[in-house]
SEKOL-798409 format. One record per residue: x, y, z of N, C-alpha, C in turn; residue in three letters. Coordinates in steps of 0.02 Angstrom, whole numbers, plus 50000, padded with zeros to 5 digits. Example, Ala and Ser with C-alpha at 12.3 -4.5 7.8 and 13.67 -1.06 7.14 Angstrom:
! SEKOL-798409
REC     nX     nY     nZ    caX    caY    caZ     cX     cY     cZ  residu
REC  50660  49716  50390  50615  49775  50390  50660  49835  50390     Ala
REC  50642  49888  50354  50684  49947  50357  50645  50002  50394     Ser
END
This chain:
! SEKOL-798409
REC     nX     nY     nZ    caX    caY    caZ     cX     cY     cZ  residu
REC  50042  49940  50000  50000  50000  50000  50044  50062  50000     Unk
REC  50022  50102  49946  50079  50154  49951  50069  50216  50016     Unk
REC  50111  50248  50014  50123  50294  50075  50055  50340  50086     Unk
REC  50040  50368  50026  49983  50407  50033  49907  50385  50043     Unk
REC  49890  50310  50035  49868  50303  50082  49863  50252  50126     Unk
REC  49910  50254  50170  49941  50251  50220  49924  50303  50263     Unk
REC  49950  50353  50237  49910  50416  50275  49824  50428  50298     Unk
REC  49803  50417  50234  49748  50425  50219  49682  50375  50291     Unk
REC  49706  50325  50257  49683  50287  50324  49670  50283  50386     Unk
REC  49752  50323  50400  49750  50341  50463  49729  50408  50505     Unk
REC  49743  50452  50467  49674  50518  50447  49592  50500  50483     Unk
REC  49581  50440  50432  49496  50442  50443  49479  50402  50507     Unk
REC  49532  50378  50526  49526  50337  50601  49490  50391  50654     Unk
REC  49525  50453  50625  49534  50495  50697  49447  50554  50657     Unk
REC  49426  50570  50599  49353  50590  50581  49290  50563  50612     Unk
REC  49262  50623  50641  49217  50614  50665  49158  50597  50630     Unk
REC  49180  50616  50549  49127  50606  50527  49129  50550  50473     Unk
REC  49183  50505  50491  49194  50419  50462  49169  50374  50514     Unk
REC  49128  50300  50495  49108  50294  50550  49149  50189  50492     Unk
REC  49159  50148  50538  49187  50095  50503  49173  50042  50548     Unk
REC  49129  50004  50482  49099  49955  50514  49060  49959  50570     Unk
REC  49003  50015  50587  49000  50040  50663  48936  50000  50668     Unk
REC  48947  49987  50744  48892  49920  50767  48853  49968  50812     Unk
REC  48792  49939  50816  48727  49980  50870  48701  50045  50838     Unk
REC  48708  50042  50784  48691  50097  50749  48636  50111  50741     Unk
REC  48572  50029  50718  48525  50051  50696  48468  50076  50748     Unk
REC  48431  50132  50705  48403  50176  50737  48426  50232  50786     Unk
REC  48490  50257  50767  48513  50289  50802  48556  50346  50790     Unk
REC  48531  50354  50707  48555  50396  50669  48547  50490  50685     Unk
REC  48464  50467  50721  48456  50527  50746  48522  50582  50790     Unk
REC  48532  50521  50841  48552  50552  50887  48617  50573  50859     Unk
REC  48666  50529  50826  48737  50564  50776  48709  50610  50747     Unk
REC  48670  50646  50715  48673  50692  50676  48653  50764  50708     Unk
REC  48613  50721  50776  48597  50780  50818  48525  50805  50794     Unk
REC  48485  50780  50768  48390  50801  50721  48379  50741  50703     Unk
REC  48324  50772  50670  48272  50682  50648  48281  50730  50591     Unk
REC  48313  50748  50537  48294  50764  50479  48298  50687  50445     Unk
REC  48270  50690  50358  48283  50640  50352  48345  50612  50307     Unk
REC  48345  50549  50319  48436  50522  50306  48431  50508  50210     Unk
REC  48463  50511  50175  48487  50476  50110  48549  50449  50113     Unk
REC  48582  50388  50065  48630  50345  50080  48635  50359  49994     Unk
REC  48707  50372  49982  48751  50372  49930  48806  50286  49944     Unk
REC  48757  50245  49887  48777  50198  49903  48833  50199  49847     Unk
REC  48907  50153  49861  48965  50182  49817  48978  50231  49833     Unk
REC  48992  50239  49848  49002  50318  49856  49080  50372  49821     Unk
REC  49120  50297  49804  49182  50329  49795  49233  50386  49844     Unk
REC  49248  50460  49814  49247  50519  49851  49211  50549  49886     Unk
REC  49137  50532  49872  49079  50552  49905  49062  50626  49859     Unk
REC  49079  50629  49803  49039  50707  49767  48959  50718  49799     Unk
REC  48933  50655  49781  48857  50673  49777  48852  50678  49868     Unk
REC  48869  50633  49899  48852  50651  49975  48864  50711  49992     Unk
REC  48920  50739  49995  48926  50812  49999  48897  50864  49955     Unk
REC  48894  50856  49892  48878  50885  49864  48778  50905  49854     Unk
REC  48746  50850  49860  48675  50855  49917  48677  50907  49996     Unk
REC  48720  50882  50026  48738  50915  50092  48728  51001  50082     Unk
REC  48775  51007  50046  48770  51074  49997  48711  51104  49988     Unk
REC  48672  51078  49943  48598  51067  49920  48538  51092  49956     Unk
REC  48557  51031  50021  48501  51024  50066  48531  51015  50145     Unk
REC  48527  51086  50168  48553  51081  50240  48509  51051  50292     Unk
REC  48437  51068  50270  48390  51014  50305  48378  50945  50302     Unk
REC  48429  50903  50276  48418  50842  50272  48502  50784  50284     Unk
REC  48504  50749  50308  48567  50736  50309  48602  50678  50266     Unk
REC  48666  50666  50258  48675  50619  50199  48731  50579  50213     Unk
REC  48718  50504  50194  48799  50463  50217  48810  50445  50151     Unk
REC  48874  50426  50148  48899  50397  50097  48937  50315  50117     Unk
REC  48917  50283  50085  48940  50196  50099  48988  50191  50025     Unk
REC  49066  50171  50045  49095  50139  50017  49147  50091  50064     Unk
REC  49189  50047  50055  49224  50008  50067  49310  50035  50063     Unk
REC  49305  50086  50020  49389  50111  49988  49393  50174  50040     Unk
REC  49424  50159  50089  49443  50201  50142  49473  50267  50101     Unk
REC  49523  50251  50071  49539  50292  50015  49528  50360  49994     Unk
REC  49467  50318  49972  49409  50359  49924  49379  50403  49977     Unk
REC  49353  50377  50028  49297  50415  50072  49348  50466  50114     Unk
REC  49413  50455  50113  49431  50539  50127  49429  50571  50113     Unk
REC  49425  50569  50046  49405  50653  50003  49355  50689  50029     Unk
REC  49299  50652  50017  49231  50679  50015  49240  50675  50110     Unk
REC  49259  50644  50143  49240  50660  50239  49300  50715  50236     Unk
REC  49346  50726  50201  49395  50815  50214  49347  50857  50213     Unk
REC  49342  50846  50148  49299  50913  50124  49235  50900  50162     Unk
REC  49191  50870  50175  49141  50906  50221  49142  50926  50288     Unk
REC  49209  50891  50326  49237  50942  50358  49261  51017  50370     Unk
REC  49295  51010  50299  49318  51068  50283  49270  51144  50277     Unk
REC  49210  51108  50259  49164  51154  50233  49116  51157  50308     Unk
REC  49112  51114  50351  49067  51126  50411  49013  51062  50378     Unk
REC  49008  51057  50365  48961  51007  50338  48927  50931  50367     Unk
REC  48879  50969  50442  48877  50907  50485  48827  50855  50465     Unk
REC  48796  50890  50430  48741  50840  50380  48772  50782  50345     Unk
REC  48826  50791  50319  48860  50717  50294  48912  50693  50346     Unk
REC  48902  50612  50320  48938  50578  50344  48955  50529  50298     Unk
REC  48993  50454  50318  49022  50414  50301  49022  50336  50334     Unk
REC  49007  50286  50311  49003  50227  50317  49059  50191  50281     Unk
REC  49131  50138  50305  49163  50126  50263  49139  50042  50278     Unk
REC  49142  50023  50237  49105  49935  50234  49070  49935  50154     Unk
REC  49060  49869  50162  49041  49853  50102  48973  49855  50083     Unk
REC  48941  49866  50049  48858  49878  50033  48820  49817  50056     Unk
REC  48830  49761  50048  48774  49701  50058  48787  49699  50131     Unk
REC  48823  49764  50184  48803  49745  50258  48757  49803  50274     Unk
REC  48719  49835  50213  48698  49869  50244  48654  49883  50284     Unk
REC  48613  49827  50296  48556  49824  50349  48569  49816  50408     Unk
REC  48653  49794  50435  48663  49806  50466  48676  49876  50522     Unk
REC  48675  49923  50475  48687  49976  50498  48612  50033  50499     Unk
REC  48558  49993  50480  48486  50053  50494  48427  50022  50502     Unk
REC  48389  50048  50558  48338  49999  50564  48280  50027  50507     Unk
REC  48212  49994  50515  48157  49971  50465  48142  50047  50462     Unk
REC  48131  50072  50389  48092  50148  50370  48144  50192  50401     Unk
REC  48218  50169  50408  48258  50234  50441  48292  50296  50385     Unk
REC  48291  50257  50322  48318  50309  50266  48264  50313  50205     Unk
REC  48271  50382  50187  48221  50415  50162  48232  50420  50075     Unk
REC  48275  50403  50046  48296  50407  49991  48365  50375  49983     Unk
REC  48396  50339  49924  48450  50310  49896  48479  50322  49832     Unk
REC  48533  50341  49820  48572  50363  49771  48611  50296  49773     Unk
REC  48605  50276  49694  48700  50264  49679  48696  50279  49600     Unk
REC  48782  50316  49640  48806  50329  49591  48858  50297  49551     Unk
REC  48856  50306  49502  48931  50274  49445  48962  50207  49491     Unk
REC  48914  50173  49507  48964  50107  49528  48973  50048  49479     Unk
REC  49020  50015  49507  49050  49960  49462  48996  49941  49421     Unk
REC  48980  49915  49346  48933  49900  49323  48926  49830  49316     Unk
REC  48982  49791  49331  48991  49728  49325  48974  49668  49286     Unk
REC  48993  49708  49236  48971  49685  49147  48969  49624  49129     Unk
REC  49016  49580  49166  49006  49513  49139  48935  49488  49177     Unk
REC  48882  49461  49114  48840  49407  49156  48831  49368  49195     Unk
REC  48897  49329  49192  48904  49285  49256  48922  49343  49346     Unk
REC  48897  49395  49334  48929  49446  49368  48853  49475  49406     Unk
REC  48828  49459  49363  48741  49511  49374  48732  49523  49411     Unk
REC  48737  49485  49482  48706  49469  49533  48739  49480  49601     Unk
REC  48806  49537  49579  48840  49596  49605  48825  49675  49575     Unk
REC  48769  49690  49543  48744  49752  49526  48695  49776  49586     Unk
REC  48711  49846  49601  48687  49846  49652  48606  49870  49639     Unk
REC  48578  49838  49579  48499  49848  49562  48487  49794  49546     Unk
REC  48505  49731  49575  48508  49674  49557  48447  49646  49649     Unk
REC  48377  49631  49620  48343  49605  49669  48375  49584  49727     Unk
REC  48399  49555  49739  48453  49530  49810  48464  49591  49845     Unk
REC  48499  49650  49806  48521  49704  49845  48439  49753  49856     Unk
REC  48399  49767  49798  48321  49805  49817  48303  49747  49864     Unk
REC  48282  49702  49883  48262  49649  49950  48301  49687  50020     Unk
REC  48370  49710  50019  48398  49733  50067  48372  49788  50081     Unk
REC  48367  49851  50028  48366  49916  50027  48276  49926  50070     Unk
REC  48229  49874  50050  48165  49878  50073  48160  49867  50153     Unk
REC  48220  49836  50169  48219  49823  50256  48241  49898  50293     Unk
REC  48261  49955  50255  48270  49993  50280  48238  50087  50250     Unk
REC  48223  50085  50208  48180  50125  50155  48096  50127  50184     Unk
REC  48111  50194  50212  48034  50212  50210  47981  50199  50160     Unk
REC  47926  50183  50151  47870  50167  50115  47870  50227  50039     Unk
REC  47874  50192  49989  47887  50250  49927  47940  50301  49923     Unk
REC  48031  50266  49956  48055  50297  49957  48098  50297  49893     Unk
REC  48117  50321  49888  48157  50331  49798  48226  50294  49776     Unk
REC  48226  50272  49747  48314  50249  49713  48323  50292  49674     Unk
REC  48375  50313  49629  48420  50351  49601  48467  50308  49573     Unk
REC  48473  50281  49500  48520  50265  49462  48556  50330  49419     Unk
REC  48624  50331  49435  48668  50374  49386  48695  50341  49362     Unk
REC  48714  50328  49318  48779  50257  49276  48806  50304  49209     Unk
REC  48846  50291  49183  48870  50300  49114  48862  50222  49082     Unk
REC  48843  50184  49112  48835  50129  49070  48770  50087  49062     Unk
REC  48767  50074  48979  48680  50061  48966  48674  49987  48987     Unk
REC  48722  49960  48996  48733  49906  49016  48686  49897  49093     Unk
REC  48706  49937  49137  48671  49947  49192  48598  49957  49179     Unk
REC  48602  50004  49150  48526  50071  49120  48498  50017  49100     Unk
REC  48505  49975  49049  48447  49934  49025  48428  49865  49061     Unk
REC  48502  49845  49112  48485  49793  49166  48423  49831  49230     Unk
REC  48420  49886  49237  48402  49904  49293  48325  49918  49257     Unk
REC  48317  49944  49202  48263  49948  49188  48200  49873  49172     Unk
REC  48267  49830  49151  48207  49756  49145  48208  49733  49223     Unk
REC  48239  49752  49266  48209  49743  49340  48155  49763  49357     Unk
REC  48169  49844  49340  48100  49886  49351  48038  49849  49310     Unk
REC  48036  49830  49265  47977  49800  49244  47967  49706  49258     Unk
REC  47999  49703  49264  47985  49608  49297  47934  49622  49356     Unk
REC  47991  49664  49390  47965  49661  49470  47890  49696  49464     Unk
REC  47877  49743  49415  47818  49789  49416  47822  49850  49481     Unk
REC  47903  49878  49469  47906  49936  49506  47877  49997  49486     Unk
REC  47877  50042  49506  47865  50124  49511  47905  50134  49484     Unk
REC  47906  50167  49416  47979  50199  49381  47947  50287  49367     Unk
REC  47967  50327  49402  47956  50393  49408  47990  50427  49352     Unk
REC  48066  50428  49335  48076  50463  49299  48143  50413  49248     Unk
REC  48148  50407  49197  48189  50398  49148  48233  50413  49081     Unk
REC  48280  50417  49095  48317  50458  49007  48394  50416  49002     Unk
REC  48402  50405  48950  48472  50387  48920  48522  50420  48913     Unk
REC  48509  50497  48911  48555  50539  48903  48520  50592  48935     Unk
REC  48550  50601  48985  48544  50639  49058  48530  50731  49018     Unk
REC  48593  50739  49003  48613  50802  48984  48579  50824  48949     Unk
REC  48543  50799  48898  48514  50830  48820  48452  50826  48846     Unk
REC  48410  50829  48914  48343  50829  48923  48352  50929  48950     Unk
REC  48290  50961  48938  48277  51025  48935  48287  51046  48985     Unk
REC  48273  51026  49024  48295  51030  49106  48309  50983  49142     Unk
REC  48344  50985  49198  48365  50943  49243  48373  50963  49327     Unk
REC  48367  50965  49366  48387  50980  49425  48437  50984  49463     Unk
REC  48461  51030  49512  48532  51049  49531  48549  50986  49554     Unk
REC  48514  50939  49582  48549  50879  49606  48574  50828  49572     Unk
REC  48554  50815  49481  48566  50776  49446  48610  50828  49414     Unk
REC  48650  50880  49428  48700  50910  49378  48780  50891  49416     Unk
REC  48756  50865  49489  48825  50863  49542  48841  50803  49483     Unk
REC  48926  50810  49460  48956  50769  49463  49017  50754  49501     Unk
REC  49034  50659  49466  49067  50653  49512  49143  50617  49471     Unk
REC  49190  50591  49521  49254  50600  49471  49242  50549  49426     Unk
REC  49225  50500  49449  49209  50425  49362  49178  50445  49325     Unk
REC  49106  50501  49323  49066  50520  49276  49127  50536  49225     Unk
REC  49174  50617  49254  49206  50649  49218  49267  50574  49180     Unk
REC  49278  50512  49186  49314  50464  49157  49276  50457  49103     Unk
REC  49216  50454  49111  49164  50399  49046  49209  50349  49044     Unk
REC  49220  50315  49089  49243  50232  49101  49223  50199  49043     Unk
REC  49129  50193  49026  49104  50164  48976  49107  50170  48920     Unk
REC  49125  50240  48875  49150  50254  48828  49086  50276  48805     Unk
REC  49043  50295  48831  48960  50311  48799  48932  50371  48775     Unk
REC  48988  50424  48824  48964  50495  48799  48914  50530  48815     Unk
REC  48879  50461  48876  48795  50495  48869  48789  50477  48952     Unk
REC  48771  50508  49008  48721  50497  49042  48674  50451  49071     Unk
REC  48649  50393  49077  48605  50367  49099  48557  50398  49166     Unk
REC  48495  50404  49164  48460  50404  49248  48404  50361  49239     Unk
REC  48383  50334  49308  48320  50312  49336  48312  50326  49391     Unk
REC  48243  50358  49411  48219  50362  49473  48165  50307  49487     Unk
REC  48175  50282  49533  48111  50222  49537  48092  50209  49615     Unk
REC  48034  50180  49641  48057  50173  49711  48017  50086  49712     Unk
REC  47998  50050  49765  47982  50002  49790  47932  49981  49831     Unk
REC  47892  49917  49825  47830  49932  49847  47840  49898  49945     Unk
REC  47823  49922  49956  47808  49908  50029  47835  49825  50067     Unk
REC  47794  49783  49988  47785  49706  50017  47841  49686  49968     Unk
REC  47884  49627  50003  47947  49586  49988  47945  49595  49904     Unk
REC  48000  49595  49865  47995  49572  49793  47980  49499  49796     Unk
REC  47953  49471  49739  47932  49409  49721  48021  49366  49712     Unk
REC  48019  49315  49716  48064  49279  49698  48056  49241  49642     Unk
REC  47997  49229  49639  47981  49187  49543  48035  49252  49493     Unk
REC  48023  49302  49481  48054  49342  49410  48126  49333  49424     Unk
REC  48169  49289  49484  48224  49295  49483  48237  49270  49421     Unk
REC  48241  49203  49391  48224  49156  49335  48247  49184  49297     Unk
REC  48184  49225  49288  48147  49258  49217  48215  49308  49206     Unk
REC  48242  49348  49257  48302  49391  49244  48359  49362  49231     Unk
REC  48370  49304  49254  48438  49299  49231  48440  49248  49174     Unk
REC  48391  49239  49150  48379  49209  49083  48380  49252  49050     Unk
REC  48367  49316  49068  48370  49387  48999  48444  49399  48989     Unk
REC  48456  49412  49053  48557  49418  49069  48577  49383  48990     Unk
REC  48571  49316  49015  48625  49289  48968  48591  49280  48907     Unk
REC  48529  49285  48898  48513  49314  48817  48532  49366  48797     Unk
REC  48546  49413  48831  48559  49483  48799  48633  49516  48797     Unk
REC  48655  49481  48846  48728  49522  48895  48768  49457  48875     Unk
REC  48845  49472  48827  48921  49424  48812  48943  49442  48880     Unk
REC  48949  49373  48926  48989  49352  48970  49067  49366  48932     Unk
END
């Protein structure tokens, strides 16, 4: 591990506003943040642009960011330090613990952004819009609370959308190319550093807003999805 971070690491040990692997948490978000406003989770989070950059946004509401790359989540826990920014915070762990960390109806909205898209088929079932992970997100998501897909890749965009319709979700808002719609909102203009890569080579944008219904997803359309996977998607 190179020197810098080395540093880095040891930095976020001592942030108040990194929290790693933290146990007894759920339901208790209130009291860290100091209000009952309500919580959103930047899942991936990378640097954390969008966590902070929401924070920014919306001082009445507060925001964590979940990634695993200690790394990464110093950027974004400096800088909202830096800026005063007690509304965000930081979760470093891996996404599929996340129920460990909030109890039932405790977060009010979910972002992810630009995460791994995990292109190979035999892979699917590490996307984080991949039923297994929405089954998690419902143990802790208030009733009609929202997801947020950002991706540069249609790969994702069109996996996440034949979810949305198997399952017979709520799909609120959709476009392929983010940018070229007439308007957009200050919160879908935050970018973040992978957007500015186009990793995918696409040029374009992807969004979905969608949210989830109350009662468990079905487990029959698992099937049905990953029979589309490998009809559609070169392993």
């Amino acid at each position: 591990m190179g020197q810098k971070k080395l540093i880095r690491f040891a930095e976020i040990e001592t942030f108040p506003n990194v929290l790693q692997y933290p146990q007894d948490m759920k339901g208790k978000w209130s009291e860290f943040f100091k209000n009952n406003h309500p919580i959103t989770l930047e899942l991936a989070c990378g640097k954390g642009e969008y966590a902070v950059g929401l924070g920014r946004l919306y001082p009445e509401r507060n925001f964590i960011g979940i990634d695993l790359k200690g790394n990464r989540i110093w950027v974004g826990a400096k800088t909202a330090l830096k800026e005063n920014l007690t509304n965000v915070a930081f979760i470093r762990s891996q996404i599929d613990q996340v129920t460990n960390y909030f109890a039932e109806a405790e977060v009010s909205e979910i972002w992810i952004t630009f995460p791994d898209p995990q292109l190979r088929a035999s892979k699917h079932k590490k996307r984080l819009t991949h039923p297994k992970f929405l089954r998690a997100y419902q143990q802790l998501l208030k009733p009609g609370g929202l997801i947020h897909l950002k991706t540069d890749s249609p790969v994702l965009y069109r996996f996440t959308k034949e979810v949305i319709s198997l399952y017979d979700l709520p799909l609120h808002y959709s476009t392929d190319n983010l940018y070229q719609e007439e308007t957009i909102s200050d919160e879908l203009k935050i970018k973040t550093h992978y957007e500015g890569l186009d990793i995918a080579q696409s040029n374009r944008i992807h969004y979905l807003q969608f949210s989830l219904p109350a009662t468990a997803l079905p487990v029959e359309p698992d099937a049905l999805l990953k029979q589309w996977v490998f009809e559609t998607e070169k392993d």
